[in-house]
C-alpha positions as CSV (number, residue, x, y, z in Angstrom):
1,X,20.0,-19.1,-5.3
2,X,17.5,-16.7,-6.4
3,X,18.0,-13.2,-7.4
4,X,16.5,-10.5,-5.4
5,X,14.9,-7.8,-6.9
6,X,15.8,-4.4,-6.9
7,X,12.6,-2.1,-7.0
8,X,14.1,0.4,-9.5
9,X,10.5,1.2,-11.7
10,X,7.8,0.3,-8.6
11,X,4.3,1.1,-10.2
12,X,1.7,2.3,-8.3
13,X,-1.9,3.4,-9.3
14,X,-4.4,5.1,-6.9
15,X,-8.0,6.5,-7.9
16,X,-7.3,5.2,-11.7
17,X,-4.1,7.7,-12.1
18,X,-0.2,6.3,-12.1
19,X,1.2,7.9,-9.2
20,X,4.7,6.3,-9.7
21,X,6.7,9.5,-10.5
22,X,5.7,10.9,-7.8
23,X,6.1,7.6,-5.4
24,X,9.8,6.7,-3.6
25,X,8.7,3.8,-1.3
26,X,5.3,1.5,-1.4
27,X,4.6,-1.5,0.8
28,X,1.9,-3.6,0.5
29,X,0.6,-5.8,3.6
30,X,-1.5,-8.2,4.0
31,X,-1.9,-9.9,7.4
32,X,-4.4,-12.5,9.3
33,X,-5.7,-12.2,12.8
34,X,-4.1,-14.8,15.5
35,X,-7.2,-16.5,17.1
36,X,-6.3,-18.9,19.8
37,X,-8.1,-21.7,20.0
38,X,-6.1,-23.8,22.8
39,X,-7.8,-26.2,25.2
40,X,-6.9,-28.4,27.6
41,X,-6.5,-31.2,25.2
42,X,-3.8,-28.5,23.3
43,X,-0.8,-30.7,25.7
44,X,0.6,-27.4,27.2
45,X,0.8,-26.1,23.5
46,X,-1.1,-22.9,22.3
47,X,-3.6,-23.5,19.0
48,X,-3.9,-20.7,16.8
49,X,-6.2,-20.8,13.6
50,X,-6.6,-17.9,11.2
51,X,-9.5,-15.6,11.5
52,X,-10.4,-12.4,9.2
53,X,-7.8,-10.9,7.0
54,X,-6.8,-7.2,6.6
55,X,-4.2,-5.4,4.5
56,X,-2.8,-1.9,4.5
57,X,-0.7,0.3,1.3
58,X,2.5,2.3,2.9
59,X,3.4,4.7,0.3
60,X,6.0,7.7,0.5
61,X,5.1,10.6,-2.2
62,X,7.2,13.6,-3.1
63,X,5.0,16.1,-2.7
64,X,4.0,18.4,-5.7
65,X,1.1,21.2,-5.2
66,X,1.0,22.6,-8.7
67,X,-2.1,22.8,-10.8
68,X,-2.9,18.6,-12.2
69,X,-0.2,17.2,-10.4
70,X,0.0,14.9,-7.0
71,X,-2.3,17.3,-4.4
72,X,-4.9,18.0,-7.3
73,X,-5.2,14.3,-7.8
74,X,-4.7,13.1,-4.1
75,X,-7.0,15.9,-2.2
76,X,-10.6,14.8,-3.7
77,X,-10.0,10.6,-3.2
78,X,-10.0,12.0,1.0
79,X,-12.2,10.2,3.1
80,X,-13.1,7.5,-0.3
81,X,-12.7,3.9,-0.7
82,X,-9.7,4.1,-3.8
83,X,-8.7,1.6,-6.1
84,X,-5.0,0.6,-6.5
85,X,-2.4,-1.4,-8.4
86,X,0.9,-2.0,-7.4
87,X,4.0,-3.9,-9.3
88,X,6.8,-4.8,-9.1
89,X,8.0,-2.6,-11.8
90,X,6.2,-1.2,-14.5
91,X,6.3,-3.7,-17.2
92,X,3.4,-5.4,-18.4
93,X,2.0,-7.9,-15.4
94,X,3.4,-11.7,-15.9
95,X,4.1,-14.5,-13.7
96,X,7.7,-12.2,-12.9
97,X,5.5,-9.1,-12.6
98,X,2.3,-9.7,-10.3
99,X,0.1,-7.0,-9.2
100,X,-1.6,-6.4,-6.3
101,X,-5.1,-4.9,-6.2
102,X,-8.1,-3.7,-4.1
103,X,-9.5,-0.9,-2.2
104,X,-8.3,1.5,0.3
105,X,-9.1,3.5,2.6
106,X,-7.7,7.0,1.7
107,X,-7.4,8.6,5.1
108,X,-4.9,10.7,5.5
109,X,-3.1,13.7,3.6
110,X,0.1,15.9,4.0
111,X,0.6,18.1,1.0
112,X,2.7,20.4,2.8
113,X,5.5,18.4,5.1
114,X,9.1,18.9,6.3
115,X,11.3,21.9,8.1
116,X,13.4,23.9,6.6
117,X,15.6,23.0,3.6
118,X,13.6,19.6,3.1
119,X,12.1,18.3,0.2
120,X,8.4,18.2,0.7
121,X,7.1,14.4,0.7
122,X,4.3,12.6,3.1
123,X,4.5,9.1,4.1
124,X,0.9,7.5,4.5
125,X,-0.8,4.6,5.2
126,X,-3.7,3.5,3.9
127,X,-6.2,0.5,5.2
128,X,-7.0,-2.2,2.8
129,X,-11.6,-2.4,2.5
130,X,-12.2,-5.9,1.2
131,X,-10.2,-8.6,-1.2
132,X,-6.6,-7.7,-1.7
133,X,-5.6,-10.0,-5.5
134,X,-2.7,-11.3,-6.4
């Protein structure tokens, strides 16, 4: 049996700048759309095929408003298409370390979240714009 992996040094670049001290959680999908394709010659049974692909970035950022730190670098990529990387862990990319690349969609911000007594973070979602590599 494999070992599962234990994401303990997650990288994750956005814009060109490591963003993995600030990050605590990243996901990276990638989905296709279900297009059904059954006829009457299916047997009773639906067809599906594939059709166009999309992907989205899930991140979760311990927010940090000070002069050069997350809001500085986050607040001017609004509203662009933003390159990213994300690994594994931060060792140098092998066949145990891929990355994941492309373009999203930086679309929302929260630089200031949470009630009283919390630590300020933002969860966001980001959609994929184009090729997402392995």
């Amino acid at each position: 049996m494999a070992t599962p992996m234990v994401l303990v040094s997650t990288y994750l670049s956005l814009g060109g700048t490591d963003l993995s001290q600030y990050t605590s959680k990243v996901e990276v999908t990638a989905e296709v759309e279900e297009k059904d394709v059954t006829t009457f010659a299916s047997g009773g049974w639906k067809a599906l095929l594939g059709g166009l692909k999309s992907g989205q970035i899930a991140i979760t950022w311990k927010n940090d408003i000070i002069p050069a730190a997350l809001d500085s670098i986050l607040w001017p990529l609004l509203g662009t298409l933003s390159a990213f990387e994300v690994r594994g862990t931060s060792a140098v990319v092998g066949t145990s370390n891929p990355k994941y690349t492309g373009s999203a969609l930086v679309k929302t911000l929260m630089p200031i979240a949470g009630s009283v007594g919390d630590v300020n973070e933002q969860s966001v979602t980001f959609p994929t714009s184009g090729v997402v590599t392995r």
